[in-house]
C-alpha positions in Angstrom: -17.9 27.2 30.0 -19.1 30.0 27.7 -22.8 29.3 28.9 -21.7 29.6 32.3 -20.1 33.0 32.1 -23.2 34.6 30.2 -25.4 33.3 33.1 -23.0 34.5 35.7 -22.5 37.7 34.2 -25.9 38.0 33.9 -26.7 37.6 38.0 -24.1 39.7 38.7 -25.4 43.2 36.5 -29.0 42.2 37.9 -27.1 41.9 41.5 -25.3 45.6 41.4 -27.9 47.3 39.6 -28.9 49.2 42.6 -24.8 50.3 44.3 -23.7 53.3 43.7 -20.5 51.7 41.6 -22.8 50.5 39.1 -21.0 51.7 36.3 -17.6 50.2 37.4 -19.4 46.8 37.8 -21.2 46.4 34.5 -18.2 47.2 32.9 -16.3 44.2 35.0 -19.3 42.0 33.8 -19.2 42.7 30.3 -15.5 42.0 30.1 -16.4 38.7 32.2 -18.9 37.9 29.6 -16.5 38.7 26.6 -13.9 36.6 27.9 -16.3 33.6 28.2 -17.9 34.0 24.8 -15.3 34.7 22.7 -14.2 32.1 20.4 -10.7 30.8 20.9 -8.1 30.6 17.6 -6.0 27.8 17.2 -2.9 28.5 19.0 -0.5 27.1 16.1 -0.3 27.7 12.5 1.1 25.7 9.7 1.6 26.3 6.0 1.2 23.7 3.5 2.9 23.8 0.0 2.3 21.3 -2.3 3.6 21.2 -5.5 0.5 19.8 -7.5 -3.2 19.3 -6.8 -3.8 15.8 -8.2 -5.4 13.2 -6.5 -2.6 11.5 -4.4 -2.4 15.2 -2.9 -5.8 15.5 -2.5 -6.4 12.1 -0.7 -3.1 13.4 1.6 -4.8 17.0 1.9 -7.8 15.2 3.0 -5.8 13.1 5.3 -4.5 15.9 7.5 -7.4 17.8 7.5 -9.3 14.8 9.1 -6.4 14.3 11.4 -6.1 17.9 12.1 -9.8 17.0 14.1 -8.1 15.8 16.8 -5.6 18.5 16.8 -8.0 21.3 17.2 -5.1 24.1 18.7 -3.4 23.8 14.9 -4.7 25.2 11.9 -4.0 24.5 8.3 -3.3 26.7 5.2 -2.9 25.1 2.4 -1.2 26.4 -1.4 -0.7 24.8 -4.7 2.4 25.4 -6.8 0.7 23.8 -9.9 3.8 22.2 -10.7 5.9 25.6 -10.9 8.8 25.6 -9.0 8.7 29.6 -9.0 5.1 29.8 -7.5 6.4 27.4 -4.9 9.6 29.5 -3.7 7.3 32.3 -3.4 4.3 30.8 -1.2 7.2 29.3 1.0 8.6 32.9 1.4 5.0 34.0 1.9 5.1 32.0 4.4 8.2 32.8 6.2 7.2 36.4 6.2 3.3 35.6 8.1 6.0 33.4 10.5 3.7 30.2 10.6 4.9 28.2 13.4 5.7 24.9 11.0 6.0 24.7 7.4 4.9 21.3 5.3 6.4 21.2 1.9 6.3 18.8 -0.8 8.6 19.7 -3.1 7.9 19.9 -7.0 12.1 19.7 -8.2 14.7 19.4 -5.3 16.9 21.5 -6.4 14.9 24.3 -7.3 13.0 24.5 -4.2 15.9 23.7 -1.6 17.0 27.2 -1.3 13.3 28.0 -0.3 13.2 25.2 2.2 16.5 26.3 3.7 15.5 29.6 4.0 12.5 28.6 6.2 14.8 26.6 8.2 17.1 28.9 9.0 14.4 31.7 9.7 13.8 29.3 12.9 10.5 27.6 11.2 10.0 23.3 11.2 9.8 22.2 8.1 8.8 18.5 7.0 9.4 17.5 4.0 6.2 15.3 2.6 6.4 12.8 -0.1 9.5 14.0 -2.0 13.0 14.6 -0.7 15.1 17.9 -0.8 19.2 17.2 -1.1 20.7 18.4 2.3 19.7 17.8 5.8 18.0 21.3 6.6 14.5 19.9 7.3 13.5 19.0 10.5 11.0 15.6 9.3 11.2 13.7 6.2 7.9 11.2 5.6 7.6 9.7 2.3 8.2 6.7 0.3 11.3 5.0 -0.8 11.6 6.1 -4.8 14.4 3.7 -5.2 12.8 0.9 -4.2 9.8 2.0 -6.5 12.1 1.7 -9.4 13.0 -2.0 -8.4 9.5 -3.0 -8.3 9.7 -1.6 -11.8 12.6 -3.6 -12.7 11.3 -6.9 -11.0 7.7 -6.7 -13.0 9.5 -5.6 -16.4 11.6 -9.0 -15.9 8.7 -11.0 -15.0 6.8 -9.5 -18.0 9.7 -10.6 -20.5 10.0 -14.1 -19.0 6.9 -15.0 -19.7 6.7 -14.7 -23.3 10.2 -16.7 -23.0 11.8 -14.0 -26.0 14.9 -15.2 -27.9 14.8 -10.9 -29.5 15.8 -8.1 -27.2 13.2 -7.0 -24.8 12.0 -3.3 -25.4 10.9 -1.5 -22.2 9.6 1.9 -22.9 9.9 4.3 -19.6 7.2 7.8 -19.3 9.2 9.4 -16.9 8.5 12.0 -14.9 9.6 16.1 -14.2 13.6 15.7 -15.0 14.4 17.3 -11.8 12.4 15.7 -9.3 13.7 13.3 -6.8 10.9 10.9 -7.6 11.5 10.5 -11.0 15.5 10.2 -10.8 15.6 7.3 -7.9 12.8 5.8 -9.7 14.8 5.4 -12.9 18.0 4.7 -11.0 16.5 2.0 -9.0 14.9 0.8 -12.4 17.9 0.5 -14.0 19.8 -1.0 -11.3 17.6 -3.8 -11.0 17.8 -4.9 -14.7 21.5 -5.0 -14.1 22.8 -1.5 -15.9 24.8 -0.6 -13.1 27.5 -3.4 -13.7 27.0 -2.5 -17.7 24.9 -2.5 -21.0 22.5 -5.5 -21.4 22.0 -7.2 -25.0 18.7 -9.0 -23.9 16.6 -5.9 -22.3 16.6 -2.7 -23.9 15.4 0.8 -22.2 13.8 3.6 -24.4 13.0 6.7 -21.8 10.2 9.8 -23.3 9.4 12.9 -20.9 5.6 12.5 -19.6 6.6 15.3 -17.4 3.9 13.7 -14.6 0.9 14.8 -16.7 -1.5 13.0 -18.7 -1.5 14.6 -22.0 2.2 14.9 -22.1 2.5 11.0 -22.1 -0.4 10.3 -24.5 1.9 12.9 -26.7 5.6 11.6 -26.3 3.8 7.9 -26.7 2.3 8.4 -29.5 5.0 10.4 -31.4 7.4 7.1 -30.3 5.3 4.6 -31.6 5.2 6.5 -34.9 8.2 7.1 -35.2 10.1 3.8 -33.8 9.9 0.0 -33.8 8.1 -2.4 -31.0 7.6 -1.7 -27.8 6.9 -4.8 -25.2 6.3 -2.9 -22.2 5.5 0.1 -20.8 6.5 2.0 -17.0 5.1 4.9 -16.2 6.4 7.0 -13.3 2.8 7.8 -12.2 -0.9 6.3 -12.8 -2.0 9.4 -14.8 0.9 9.2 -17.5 0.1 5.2 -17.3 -3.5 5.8 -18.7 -2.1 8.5 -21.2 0.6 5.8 -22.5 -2.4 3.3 -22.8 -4.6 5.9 -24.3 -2.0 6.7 -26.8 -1.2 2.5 -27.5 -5.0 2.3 -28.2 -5.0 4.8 -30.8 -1.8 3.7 -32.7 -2.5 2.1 -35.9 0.7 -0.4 -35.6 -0.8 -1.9 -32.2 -4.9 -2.5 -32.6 -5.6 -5.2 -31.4 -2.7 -5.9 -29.4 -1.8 -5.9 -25.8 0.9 -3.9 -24.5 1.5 -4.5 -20.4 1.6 -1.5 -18.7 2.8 -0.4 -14.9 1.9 3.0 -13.0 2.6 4.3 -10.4 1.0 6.1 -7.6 -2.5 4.0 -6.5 -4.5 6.6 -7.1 -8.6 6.5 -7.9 -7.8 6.7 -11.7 -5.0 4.5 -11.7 -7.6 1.6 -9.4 -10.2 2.2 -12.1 -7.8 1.8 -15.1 -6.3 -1.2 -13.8 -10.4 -2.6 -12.7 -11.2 -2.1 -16.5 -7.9 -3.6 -17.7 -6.1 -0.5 -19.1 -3.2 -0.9 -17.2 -1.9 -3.9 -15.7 -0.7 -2.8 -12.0 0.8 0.0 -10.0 3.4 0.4 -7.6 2.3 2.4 -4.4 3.2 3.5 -0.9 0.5 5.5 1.0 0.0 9.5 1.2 -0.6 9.1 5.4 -1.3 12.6 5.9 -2.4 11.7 9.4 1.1 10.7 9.8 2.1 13.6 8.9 -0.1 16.3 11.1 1.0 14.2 14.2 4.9 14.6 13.3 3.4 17.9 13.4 2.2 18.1 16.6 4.7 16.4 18.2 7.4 19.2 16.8 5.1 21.8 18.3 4.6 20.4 21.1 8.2 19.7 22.3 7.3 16.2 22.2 10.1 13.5 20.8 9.5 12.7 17.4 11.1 10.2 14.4 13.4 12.7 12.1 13.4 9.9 8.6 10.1 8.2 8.0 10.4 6.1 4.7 7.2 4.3 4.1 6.2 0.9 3.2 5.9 0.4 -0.9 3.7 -2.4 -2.4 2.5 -3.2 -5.7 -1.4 -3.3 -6.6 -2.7 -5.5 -8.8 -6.3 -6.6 -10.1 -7.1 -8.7 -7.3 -6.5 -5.1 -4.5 -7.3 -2.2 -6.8 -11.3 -3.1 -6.6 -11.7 -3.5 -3.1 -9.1 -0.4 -2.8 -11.7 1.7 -5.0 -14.5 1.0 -2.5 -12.2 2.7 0.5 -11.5 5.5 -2.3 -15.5 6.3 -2.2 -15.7 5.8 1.4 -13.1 8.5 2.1 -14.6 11.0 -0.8 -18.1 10.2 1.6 -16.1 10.8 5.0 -14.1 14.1 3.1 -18.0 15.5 2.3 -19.0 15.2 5.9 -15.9 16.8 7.3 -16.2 19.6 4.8 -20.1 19.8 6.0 -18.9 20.3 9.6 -16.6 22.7 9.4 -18.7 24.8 7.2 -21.6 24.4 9.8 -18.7 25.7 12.8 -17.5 28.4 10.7 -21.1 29.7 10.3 -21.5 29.8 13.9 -18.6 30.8 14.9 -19.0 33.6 12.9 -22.6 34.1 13.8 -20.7 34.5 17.3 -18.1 37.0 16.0 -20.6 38.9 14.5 -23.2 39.6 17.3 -19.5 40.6 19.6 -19.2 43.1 17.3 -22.7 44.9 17.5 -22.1 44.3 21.4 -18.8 46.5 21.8 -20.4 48.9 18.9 -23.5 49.4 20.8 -22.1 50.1 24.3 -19.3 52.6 23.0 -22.0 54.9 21.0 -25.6 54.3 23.1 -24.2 53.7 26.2 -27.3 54.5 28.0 -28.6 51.7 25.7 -26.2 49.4 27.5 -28.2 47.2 28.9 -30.6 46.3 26.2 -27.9 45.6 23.8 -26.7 43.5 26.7 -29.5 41.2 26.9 -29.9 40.8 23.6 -27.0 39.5 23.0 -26.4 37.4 26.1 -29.6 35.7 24.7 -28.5 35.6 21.4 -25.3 34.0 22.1 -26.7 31.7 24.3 -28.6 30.2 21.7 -25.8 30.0 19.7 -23.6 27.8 21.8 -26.6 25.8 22.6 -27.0 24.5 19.0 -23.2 24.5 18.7 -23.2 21.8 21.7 -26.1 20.3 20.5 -25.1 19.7 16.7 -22.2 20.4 15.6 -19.5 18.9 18.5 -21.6 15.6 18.6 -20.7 15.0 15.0 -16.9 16.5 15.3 -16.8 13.7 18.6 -18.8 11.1 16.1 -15.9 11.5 13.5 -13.4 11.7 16.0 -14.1 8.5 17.4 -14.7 7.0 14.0 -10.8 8.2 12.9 -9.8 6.1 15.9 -12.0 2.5 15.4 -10.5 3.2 11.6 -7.1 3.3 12.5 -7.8 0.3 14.6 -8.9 -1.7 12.0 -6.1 -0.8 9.7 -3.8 -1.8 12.2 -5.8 -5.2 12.7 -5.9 -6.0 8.9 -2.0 -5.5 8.8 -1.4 -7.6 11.8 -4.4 -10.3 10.2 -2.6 -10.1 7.0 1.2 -10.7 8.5 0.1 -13.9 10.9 -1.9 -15.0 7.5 1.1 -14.5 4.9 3.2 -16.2 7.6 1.7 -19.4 7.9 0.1 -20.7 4.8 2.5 -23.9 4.3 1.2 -24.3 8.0 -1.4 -27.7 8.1 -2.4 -26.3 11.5 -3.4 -22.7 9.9 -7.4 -22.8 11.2 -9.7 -20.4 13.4 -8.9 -21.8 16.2 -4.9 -21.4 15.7 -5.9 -17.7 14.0 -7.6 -17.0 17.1 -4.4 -17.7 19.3 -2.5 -16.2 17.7 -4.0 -12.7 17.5 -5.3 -13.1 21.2 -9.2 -13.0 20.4 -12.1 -15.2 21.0 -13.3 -16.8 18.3 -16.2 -14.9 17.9 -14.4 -11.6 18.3 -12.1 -12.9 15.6 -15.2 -13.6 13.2 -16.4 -10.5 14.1 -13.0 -8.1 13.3 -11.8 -10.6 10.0 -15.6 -9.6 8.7 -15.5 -6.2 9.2 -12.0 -5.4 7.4 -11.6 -8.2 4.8 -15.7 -8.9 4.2 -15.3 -12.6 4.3 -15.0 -15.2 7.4 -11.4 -16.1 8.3 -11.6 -19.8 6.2 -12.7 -18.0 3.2 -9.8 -15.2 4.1 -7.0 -17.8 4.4 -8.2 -19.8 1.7 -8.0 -16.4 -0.6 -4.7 -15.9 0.7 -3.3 -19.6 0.1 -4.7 -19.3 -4.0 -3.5 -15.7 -4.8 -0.1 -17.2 -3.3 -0.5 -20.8 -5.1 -1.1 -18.3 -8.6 2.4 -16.3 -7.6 4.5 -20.0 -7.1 2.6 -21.2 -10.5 3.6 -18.8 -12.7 7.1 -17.9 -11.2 8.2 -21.3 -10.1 8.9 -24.8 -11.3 6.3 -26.2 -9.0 4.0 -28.2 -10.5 -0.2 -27.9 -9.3 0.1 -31.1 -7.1 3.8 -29.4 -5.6 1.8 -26.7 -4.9 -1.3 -27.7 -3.6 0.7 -29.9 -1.2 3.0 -26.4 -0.5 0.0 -24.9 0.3 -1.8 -27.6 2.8 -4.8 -28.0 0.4 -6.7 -31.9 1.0 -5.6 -32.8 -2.6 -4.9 -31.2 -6.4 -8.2 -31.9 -7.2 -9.9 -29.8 -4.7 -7.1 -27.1 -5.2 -8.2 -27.3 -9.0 -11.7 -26.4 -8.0 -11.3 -23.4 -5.4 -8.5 -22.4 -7.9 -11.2 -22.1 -11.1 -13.9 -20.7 -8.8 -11.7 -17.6 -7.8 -9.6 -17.1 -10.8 -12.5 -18.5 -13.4 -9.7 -21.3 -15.1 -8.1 -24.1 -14.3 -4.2 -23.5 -13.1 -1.4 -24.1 -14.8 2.1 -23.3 -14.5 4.5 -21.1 -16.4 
């Protein structure tokens, strides 16, 4: 469009050059032209708080701005609060007072921040409220996980981790909890609790022992250390976040009372640090439910746009163990490659657009002091900008459409692997559980099914379901009375020797049971 005005406008000054209304014409064109080369700003603004700038946030930030490519009438601007809940009232005030049109917020203490939130919300501004909750019902979208539930996953592993060393002594869990006053860190303990049974009383078999990480690193390596020193055994540790998981292990590692010996530990969180930690065997596992900033830049734009929209999104939470945080750390570097590339491209289109910006300037400049040099200022800048837009359609939208498209075949596949995974998960007692069943069941031919199970899971749908039937024959070994033959038989394998086998080649020893 904008290379069709600056020819246009060009045929018409070339067309009236010789009417006596000349003047009144050129000025009509070069307001035609300016209208056609100017570059348009996003029609909506949003304001993004977040309370910290460690990698779940980043991987979230990165997930909006990726998102926010298919959104191009929004715009983002983003501030950290550094874990400071005064910094954060303030940038959400800032905000109200530039009157974004939609304000995301992820909240460092609920109570402290509330009064900012509410003051956004009564000022007439969305607001959704990202990971962590604020008490009251001012907020137009929630989207986060479900804390409470995190904190029974706690209490279900710290069980499992004290039945199997079958103890007769009371079982000492020691909990790094996070900031006091943040909703994460309270429903995480309260649903931790709960689930061992302290909300009908005291317990005389599992003991808790609770030290302030504070959410940061070097706090939990401190408080761990100065307990281990100080007090008697620990038999576990939970940690309300990966980071304070691999300070607690950092700080077990270093303690004179414990070389040599294994202490399990559980995080929380998922993120890169946490993967890598649990790859090398620092940690033991981590509780996670995903950032989906995508999720939340379309809640977004659905608000905007008047369009209906779900007001409580609690997300899925799942625990991550060896076997899922190494493939999870190869889509970790993948989205670090996909984040460089985005952050490529936009620089490229700012450049431009700016190149653009630039040479409008010296055009307006140029006619209002040397207007009889009107028309040579004119042309050069018709053919400046016309080169312009020609490597902006050449380069840089083929890659923003490249990405664009990729985005969608990668939500695609997400989707897919969920669905793959449920019909899987579903039918592993199932004798009849084969490609050609697998292939009914998610409507695709059989090569299209080879095809899609490769591309997401990196094996062939045999070797999948096979993976799936051992990692759930390990689960029913260690946590049931089954017995290998039981179990082999559970899970439709031609005998218990051949279960023996595939069991050794993917866990590297034979099975046995609890």
């Amino acid at each position: 469009m904008s290379f069709f005005c600056c020819t246009f406008a060009g045929g018409i000054i070339t067309g009236i050059m010789n009417t006596q209304r000349r003047t009144f014409f050129l000025f009509l064109a070069l307001l035609f032209l300016w209208s056609g080369c100017i570059h348009r700003e996003p029609q909506y603004r949003i304001g993004v708080s977040q309370c910290l700038d460690d990698a779940w946030r980043q991987k979230m930030n990165y997930e909006m701005e990726r998102e926010l490519l298919l959104h191009p009438e929004m715009s983002l601007n983003t501030r950290i609060a550094y874990g400071s809940n005064e910094l954060q009232c303030a940038q959400i005030d800032s905000f109200i007072l530039e009157r974004v049109d939609l304000l995301i917020v992820s909240p460092n203490e609920a109570e402290n921040v509330k009064p900012a939130v509410t003051r956004a919300y009564r000022a007439g501004i969305p607001v959704i409220v990202a990971d962590r909750r604020v008490t009251g019902d001012e907020w137009t979208a929630f989207i986060g996980g479900d804390n409470y539930k995190v904190g029974q996953l706690m209490a279900e592993w710290i069980k499992g981790q004290r039945d199997k060393g079958q103890r007769t002594t009371v079982f000492t869990v020691l909990e790094v909890a996070g900031l006091p006053g943040s909703t994460p860190a309270t429903l995480r303990h309260k649903g931790m609790m709960e689930g061992l049974g302290y909300g009908e009383g005291m317990r005389d078999d599992i003991t808790v022992k609770t030290v302030m990480g504070s959410w940061f690193r070097e706090n939990a390596f401190t408080v761990v250390s100065e307990y281990l020193e100080d007090h008697g055994d620990v038999d576990v540790i939970v940690a309300h976040n990966d980071l304070m998981a691999i300070g607690a292990a950092e700080a077990v590692s270093k303690s004179a009372s414990y070389q040599g010996r294994h202490i399990p530990i559980m995080g929380v969180d998922g993120i890169k640090p946490g993967l890598q930690a649990i790859v090398e065997g620092k940690i033991d596992c981590s509780a996670t439910y995903s950032s989906h900033g995508d999720m939340v830049i379309a809640t977004a734009a659905q608000i905007l746009h008047g369009e209906p929209y779900k007001r409580d999104t609690v997300l899925e939470t799942t625990m991550i163990d060896a076997t899922a945080a190494y493939p999870m750390l190869g889509q970790y570097d993948a989205i670090m490659r996909d984040l460089e590339t985005l952050h490529i491209v936009k620089t490229q289109t700012e450049s431009k657009w700016k190149q653009l910006r630039t040479g409008r300037i010296l055009l307006v400049a140029g006619i209002a002091v040397f207007f009889c040099l009107f028309l040579l200022a004119l042309t050069y800048i018709i053919f400046r900008q016309r080169n312009l837009q020609r490597e902006i359609s050449n380069e840089i939208l083929p890659q923003l459409e490249d990405m664009q498209e990729a985005i969608l075949l990668s939500r695609k596949d997400e989707a897919f692997a969920q669905r793959l995974r449920q019909v899987v998960e579903a039918h592993l007692s199932d004798p009849n559980l084969n490609v050609e069943y697998l292939s009914s069941m998610l409507q695709l031919s059989r090569t299209q099914l080879f095809r899609r199970v490769k591309a997401v899971t990196g094996k062939g749908p045999l070797d999948y379901i096979r993976e799936r039937r051992l990692i759930r024959a390990d689960q029913l070994l260690h946590t049931t009375d089954m017995t290998v033959q039981q179990v082999s038989l559970e899970l439709c394998f031609s005998s218990p020797g051949y279960f023996t086998k595939c069991y050794k080649d993917y866990f590297g020893h034979l099975p046995s049971v609890r």
